[in-house]
Structures are given as C-alpha cells and as structure tokens.
C-alpha positions as a Markdown table, in Angstrom:
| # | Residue | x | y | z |
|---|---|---|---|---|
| 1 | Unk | -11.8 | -36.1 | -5.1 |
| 2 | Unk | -8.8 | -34.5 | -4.3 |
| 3 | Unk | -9.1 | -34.9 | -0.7 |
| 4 | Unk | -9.1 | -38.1 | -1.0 |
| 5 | Unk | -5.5 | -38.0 | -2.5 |
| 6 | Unk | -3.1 | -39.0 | 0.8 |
| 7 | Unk | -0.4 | -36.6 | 1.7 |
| 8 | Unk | 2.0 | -38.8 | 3.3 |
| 9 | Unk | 2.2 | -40.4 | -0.5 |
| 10 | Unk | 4.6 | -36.8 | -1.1 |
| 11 | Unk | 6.2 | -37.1 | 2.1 |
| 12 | Unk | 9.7 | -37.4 | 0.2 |
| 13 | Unk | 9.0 | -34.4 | -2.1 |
| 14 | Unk | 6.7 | -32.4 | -0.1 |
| 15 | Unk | 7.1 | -29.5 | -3.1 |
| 16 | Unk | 4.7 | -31.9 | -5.0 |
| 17 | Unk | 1.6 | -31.0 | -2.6 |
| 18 | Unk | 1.8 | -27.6 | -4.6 |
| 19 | Unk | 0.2 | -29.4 | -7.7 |
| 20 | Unk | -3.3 | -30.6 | -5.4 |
| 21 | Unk | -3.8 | -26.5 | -4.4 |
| 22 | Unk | -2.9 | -25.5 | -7.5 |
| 23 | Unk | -6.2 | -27.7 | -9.1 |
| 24 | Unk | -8.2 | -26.7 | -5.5 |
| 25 | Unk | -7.2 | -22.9 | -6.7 |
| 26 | Unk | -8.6 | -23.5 | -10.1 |
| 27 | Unk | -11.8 | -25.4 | -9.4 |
| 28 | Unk | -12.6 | -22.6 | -6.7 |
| 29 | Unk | -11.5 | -19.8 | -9.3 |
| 30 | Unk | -13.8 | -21.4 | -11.6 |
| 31 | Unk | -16.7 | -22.0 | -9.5 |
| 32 | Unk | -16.2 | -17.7 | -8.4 |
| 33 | Unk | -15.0 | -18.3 | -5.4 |
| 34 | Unk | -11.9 | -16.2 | -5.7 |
| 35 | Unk | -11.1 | -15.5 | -2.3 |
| 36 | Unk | -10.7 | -19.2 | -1.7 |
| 37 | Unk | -9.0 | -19.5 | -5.3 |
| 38 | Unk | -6.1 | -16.5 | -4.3 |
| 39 | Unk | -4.6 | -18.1 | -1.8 |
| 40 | Unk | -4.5 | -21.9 | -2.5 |
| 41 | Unk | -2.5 | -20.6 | -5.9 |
| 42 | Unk | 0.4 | -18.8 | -3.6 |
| 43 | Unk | 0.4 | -21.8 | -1.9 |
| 44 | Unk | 0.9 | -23.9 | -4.7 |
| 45 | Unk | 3.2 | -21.6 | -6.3 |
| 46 | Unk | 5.3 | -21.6 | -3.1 |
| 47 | Unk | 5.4 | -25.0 | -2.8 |
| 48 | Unk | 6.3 | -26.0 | -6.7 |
| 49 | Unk | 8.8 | -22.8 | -6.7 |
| 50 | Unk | 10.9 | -24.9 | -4.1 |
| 51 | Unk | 10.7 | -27.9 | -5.7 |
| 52 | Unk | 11.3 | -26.8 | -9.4 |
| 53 | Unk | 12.7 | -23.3 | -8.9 |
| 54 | Unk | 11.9 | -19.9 | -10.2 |
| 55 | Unk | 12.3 | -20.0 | -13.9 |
| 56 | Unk | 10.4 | -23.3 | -14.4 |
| 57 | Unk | 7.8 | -23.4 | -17.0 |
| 58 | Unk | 5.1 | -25.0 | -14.3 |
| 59 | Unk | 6.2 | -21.8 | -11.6 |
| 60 | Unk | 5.7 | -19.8 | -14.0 |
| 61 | Unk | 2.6 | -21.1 | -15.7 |
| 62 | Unk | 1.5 | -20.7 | -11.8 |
| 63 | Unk | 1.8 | -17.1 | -11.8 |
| 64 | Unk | -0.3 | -16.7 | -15.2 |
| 65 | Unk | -3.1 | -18.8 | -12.9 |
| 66 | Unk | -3.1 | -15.9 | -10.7 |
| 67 | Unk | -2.8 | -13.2 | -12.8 |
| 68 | Unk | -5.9 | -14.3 | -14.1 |
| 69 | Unk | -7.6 | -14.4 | -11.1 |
| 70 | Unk | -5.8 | -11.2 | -10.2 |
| 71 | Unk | -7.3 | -9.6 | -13.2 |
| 72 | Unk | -10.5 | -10.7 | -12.1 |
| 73 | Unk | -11.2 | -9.8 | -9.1 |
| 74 | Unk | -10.3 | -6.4 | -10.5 |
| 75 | Unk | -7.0 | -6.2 | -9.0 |
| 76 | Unk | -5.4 | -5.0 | -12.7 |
| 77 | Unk | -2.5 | -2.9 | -11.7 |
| 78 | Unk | -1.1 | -6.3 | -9.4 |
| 79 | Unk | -1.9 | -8.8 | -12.8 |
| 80 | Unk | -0.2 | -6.4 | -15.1 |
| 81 | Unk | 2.8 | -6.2 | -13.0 |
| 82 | Unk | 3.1 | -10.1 | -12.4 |
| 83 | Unk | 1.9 | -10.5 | -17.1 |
| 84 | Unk | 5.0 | -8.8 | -17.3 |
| 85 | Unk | 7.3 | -10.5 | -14.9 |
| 86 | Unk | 6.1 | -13.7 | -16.3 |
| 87 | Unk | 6.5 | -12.2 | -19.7 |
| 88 | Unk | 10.0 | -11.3 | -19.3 |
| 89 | Unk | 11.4 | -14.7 | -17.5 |
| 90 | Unk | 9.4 | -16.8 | -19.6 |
| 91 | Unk | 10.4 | -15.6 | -22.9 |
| 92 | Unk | 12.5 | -18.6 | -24.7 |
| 93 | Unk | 9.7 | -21.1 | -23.7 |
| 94 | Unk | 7.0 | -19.0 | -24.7 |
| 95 | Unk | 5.6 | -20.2 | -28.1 |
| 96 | Unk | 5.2 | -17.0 | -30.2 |
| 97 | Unk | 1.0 | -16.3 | -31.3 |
| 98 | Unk | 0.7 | -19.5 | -28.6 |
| 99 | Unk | -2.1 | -19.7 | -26.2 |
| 100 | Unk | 0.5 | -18.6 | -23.3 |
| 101 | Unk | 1.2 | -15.7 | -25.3 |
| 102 | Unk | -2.4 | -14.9 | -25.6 |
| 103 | Unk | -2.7 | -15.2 | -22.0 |
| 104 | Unk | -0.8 | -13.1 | -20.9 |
| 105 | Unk | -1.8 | -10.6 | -23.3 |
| 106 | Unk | -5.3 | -10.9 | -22.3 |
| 107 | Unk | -4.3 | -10.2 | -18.8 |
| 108 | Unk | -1.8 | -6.8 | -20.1 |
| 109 | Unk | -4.9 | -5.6 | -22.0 |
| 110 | Unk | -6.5 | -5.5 | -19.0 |
C-alpha cells in the first residue's frame, strides 16, 4: 500500500518522504526482517531531521524506533548510547511514567 503512495505528491517538501520509510522500517522490523528495517529508519530519520530538525519530538521519536531495533538485533551497547542521547534532548517533552519514558527505559535495561 505504501508504494502505491506517489512521490512527486512531496516534491515541494521532499523531508516528508522520511514518514513512508519510517512505516516501511516498522512493518519490516515487525515482520523480523531487521536488516531491511535498520536502514529504511536512518533514512527516514535523515530525511525528517532536515525537514523538522534535531530536537523535534518526531526525530526524536525516530531514534527510539531504532534503538529498539538496535536492541534487538543485539546491538545493546549502540541502543544504550542513542536511549540516552534521546533521553537527554528529549527531556521537557517527555511525559514522566509515560509510555516514551518506558521506552526508553526498556531499551537502557537492556
């Protein structure tokens, strides 16, 4: 279904092509296929990061994405580093016992 979606429609904001990998990254993360997954989410967080810019909450909320998958595919040390990164900048629009919050804990428990 998303290929069906025509890029030319974003030809104006081309930053905006970063939200179609970002969904390819999920379903592919959550079908398993991670090494698909990994890169269409750097992609997309590339793309929306120079649209939106480093400290928005959907950049951000990006980088949780592939912490995730960073965690697991059993890269830890990597999702750790990028939990806390996230952690830090995101701090004033992180909702306190939230499901953000518990996200990135998940991912700093390892």
């Amino acid at each position: 279904m998303l290929d069906q979606i025509d890029p030319a429609v974003y030809q104006d904001e081309a930053w905006r092509l970063g939200y179609l990998d970002a969904e390819r990254g999920r379903i592919a993360a959550a079908r398993g296929d991670h090494a698909k997954a990994l890169p269409l989410l750097q992609q997309a967080e590339a793309k929306i990061t120079s649209g939106l810019g480093e400290t928005h909450a959907d950049t951000w909320l990006l980088r949780l994405d592939r912490a995730e998958l960073l965690q697991a595919t059993g890269q830890t040390s990597e999702a750790r580093q990028l939990a806390t990164q996230i952690r830090t900048q995101a701090a004033t629009s992180i909702a306190p016992g939230g499901a953000v919050e518990a996200r990135i804990e998940a991912v700093l428990r390892g």
